[in-house]
ZAVOMAR-673059 format. One line per 3 residues: number of its first residue (from 1); their letters; for each residue x, y, z of C-alpha. Coordinates in nm, 3 decimals. Example, Ala and Ser with C-alpha at 12.3 -4.5 7.8 and 13.67 -1.06 7.14 Angstrom:
residues 2
1	AS	1.230/-0.450/0.780; 1.367/-0.106/0.714
***
This chain:
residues 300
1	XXX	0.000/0.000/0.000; 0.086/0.339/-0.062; -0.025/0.680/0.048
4	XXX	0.053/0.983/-0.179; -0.091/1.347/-0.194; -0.206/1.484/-0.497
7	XXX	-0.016/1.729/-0.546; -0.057/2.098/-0.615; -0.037/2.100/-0.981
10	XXX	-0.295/1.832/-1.020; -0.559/2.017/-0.764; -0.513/2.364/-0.991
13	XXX	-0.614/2.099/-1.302; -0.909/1.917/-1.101; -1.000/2.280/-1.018
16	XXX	-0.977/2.396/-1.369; -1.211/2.070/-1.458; -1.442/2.201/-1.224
19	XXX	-1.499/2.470/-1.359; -1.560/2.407/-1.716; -1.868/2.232/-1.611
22	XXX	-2.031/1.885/-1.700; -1.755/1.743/-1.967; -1.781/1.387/-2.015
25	XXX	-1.466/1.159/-2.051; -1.356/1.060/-2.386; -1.146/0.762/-2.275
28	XXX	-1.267/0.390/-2.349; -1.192/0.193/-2.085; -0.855/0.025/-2.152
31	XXX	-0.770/-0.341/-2.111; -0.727/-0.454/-1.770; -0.378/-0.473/-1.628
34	XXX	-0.334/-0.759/-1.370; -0.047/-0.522/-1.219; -0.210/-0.214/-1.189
37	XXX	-0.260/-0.089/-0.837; -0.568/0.031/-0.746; -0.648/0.355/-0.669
40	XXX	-0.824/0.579/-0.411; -0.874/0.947/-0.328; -0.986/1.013/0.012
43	XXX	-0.981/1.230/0.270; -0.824/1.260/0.601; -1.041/1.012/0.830
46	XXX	-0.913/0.963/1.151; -0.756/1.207/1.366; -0.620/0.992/1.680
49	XXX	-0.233/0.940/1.656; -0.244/0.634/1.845; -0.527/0.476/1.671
52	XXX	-0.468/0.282/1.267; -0.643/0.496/1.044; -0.929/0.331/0.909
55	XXX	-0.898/0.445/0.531; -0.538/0.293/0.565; -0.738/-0.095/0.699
58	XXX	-0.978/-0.025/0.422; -0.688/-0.075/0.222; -0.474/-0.325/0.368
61	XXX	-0.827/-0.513/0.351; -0.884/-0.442/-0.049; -0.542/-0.556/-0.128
64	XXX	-0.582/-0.908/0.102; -0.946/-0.944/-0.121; -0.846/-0.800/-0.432
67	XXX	-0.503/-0.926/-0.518; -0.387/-0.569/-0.641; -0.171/-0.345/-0.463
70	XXX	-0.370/-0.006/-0.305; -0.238/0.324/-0.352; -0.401/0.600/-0.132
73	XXX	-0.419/0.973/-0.256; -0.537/1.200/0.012; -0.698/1.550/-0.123
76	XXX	-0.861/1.831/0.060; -1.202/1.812/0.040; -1.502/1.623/-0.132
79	XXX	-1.499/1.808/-0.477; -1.169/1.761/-0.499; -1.216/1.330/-0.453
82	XXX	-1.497/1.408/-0.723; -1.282/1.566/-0.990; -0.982/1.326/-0.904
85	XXX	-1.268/1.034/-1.062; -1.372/1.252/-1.349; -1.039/1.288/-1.428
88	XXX	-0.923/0.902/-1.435; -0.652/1.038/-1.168; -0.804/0.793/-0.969
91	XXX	-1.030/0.418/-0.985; -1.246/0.510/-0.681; -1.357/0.756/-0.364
94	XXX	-1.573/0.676/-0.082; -1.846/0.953/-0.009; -2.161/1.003/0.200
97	XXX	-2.481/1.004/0.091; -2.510/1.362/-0.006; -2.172/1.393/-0.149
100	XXX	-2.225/1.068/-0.371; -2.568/1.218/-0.507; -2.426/1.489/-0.578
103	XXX	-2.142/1.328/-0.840; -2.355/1.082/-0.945; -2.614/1.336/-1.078
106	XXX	-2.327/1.491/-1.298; -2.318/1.200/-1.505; -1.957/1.140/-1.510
109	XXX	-1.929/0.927/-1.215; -2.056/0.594/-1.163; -2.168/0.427/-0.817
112	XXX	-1.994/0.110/-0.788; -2.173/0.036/-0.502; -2.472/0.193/-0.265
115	XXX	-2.440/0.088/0.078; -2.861/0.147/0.212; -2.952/0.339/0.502
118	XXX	-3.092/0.137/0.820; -3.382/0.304/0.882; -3.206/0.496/1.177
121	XXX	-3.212/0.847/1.255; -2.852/0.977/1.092; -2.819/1.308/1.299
124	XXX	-2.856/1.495/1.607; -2.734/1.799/1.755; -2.543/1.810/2.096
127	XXX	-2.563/2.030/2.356; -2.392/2.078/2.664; -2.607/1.919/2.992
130	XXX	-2.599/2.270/3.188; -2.785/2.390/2.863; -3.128/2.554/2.851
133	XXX	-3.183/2.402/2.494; -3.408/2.127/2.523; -3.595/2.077/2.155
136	XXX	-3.510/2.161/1.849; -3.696/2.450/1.858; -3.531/2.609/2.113
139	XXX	-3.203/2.667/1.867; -3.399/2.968/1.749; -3.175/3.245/1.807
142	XXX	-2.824/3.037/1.892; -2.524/2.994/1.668; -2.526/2.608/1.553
145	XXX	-2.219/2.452/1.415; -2.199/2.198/1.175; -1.877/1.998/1.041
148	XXX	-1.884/2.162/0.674; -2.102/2.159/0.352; -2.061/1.841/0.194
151	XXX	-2.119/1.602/0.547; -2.437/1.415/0.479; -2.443/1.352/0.889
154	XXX	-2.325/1.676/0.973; -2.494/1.942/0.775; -2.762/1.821/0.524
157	XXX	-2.973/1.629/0.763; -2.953/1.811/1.064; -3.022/2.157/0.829
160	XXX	-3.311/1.919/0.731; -3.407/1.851/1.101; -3.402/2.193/1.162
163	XXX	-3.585/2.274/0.873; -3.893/2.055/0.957; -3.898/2.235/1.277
166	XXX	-3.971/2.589/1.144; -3.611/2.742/1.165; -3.444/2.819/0.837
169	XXX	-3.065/2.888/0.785; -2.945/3.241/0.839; -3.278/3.392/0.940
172	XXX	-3.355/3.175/1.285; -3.005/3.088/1.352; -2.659/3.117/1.260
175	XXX	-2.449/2.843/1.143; -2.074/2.804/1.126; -1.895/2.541/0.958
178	XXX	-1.609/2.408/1.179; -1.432/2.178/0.954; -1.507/1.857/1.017
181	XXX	-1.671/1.674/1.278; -1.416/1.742/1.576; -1.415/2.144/1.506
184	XXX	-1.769/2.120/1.601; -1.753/1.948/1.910; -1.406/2.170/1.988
187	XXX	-1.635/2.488/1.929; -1.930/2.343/2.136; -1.690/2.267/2.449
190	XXX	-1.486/2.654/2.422; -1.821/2.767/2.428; -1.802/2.940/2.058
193	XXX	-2.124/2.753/1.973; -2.492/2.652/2.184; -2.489/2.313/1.966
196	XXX	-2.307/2.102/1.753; -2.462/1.875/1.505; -2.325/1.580/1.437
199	XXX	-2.400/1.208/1.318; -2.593/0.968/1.622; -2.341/0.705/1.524
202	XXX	-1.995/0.894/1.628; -2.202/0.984/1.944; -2.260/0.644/2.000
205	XXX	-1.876/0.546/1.929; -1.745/0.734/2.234; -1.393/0.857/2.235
208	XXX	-1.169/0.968/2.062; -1.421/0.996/1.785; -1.686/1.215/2.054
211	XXX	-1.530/1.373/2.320; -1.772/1.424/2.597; -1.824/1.181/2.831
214	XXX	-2.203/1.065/2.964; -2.356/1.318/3.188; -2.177/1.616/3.009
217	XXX	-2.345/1.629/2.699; -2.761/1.563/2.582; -2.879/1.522/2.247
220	XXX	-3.145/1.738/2.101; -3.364/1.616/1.813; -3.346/1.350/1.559
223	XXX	-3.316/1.362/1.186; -3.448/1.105/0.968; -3.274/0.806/0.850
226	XXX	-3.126/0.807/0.468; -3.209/0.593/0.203; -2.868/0.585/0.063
229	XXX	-2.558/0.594/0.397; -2.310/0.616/0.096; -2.179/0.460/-0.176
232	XXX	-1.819/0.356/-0.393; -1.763/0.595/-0.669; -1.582/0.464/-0.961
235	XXX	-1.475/0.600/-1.264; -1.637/0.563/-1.621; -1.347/0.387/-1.772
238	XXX	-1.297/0.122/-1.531; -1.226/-0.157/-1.768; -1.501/-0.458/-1.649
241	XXX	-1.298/-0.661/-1.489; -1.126/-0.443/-1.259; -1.423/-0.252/-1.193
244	XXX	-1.597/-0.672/-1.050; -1.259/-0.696/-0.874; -1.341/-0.380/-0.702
247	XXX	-1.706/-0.494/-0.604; -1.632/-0.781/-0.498; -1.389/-0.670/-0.288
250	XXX	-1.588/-0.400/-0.115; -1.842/-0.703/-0.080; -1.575/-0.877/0.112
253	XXX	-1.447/-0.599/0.293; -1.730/-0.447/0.416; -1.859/-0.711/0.630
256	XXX	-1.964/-0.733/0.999; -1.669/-0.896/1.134; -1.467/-0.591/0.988
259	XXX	-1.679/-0.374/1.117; -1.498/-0.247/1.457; -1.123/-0.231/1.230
262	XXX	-1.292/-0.028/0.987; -1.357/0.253/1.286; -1.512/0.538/1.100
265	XXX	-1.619/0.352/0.813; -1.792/0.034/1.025; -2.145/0.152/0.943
268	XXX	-2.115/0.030/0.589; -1.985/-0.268/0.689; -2.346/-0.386/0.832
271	XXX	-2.516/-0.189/0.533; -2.690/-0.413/0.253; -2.485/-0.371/-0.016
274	XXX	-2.637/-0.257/-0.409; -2.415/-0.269/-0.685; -2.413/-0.049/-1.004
277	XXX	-2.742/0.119/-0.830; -2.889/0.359/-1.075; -2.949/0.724/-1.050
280	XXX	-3.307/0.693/-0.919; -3.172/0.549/-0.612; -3.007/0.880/-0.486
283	XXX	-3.339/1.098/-0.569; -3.462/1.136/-0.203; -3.158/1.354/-0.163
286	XXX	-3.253/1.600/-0.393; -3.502/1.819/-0.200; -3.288/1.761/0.100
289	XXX	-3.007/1.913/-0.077; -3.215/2.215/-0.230; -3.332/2.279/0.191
292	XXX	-2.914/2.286/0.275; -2.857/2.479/-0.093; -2.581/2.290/-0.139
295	XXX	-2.444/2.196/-0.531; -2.133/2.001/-0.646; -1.927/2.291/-0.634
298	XXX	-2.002/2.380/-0.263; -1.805/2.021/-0.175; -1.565/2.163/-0.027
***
């Protein structure tokens, strides 16, 4: 396995892609070479020094399924693991809900695999337990934060949530994006923020992933669950067999009993598994994402 970082040169050309709009690949997929590694952009998952980071056991895993040597490219944000596909710079990104819509609905991107919701509530927003906030309703007024514009658990449905209860962005309370998930729950506990929202699952996982221990934090509200948790993104000229190597891999991968090595990424791992979904399956996102007003180019 190896980890690279695309480098500067090749984000000013992604960037450059982006911006010329929806421009379909030309390439034909080219025979498949038994020695090519596979690639992934990704990015950063996994803050925790002394923990293995999970994108890095993801693929150690693919490598032991697949045969094929994994090469990791980390980038800066979503758009720029979107453009990195559309450009054949890499074979595959894994993405959210939200985020995988999102490229999917450009055309030039193909789901390799949809991993289904579970019917669960995705998101809820935290509060400190000396708090007066008690419903939803009562963030009227407060400054919210929220990880940053492309997190399916920790901006488009709890926006959603807050949505259904009457309070609209900018007009019933302020939002900040933090960064990720940890900037959120760093701003709640300086006292920058009245709530973070975040997914239910990394409050479930405990620390280092949620850093408040039981009795100093409460949960306020529920979002609803997701069709779609997230999905493989592959490029368009994946030659056929390497693009069944790769879903059969994931198939092995993302099983239960790799569930707790997988850290971040063990939700998918007890996820029913569709592959080559089509773009009807990511539909119930759309007037979620129209509530957030959030487009491709916002992934960032």
């Amino acid at each position: 396995m190896r980890r690279l970082t695309l480098p500067a040169v090749g984000l000013l050309g992604l960037a450059a892609l982006a911006l010329t709009g929806c421009q379909s690949p030309t390439a034909e997929a080219a025979p498949a070479d038994p020695n090519a590694p596979i690639t992934i952009a990704t990015l950063p998952v996994g803050d925790d020094p002394t923990a293995e980071n999970p994108i890095e056991i993801f693929a150690e895993l693919l490598e032991e399924s697949t045969g094929r040597d994994v090469e990791i490219t980390d980038v800066p944000d979503y758009l720029s693991v979107v453009e990195a596909i559309r450009a054949d710079h890499v074979d595959i990104g894994i993405m959210s809900g939200f985020p995988s819509a999102l490229a999917v609905n450009t055309g030039e991107v193909d789901a390799l695999v949809a991993f289904q919701g579970d019917g669960k509530p995705v998101s809820t927003c935290v509060v400190l337990n000396d708090s007066p906030i008690e419903t939803v309703e009562d963030l009227e007024g407060k400054t919210v934060a929220f990880a940053d514009q492309a997190s399916s658990s920790g901006y488009f449905m709890p926006v959603y949530m807050l949505h259904e209860a009457g309070l609209e962005q900018g007009t019933d309370y302020e939002a900040i994006f933090a960064g990720g998930h940890e900037g959120s729950f760093a701003a709640l506990q300086q006292g920058q923020v009245d709530a973070a929202c975040t997914a239910v699952m990394l409050t479930e996982l405990g620390a280092p992933m949620f850093p408040f221990a039981d009795g100093e934090w409460r949960a306020v509200g529920e979002s609803p669950a997701m069709d779609i948790q997230g999905a493989v993104l592959g490029r368009q000229s994946l030659d056929d067999e390497t693009r069944k190597l790769i879903q059969d891999g994931i198939a092995e991968v993302f099983s239960p009993e790799n569930a707790e090595a997988l850290g971040a990424y063990g939700a998918f791992a007890a996820a029913e598994q569709t592959v080559d979904p089509d773009g009807s399956s990511f539909a119930s996102f759309a007037e979620i994402a129209e509530v957030a007003g959030v487009e491709l180019k916002d992934l960032k």
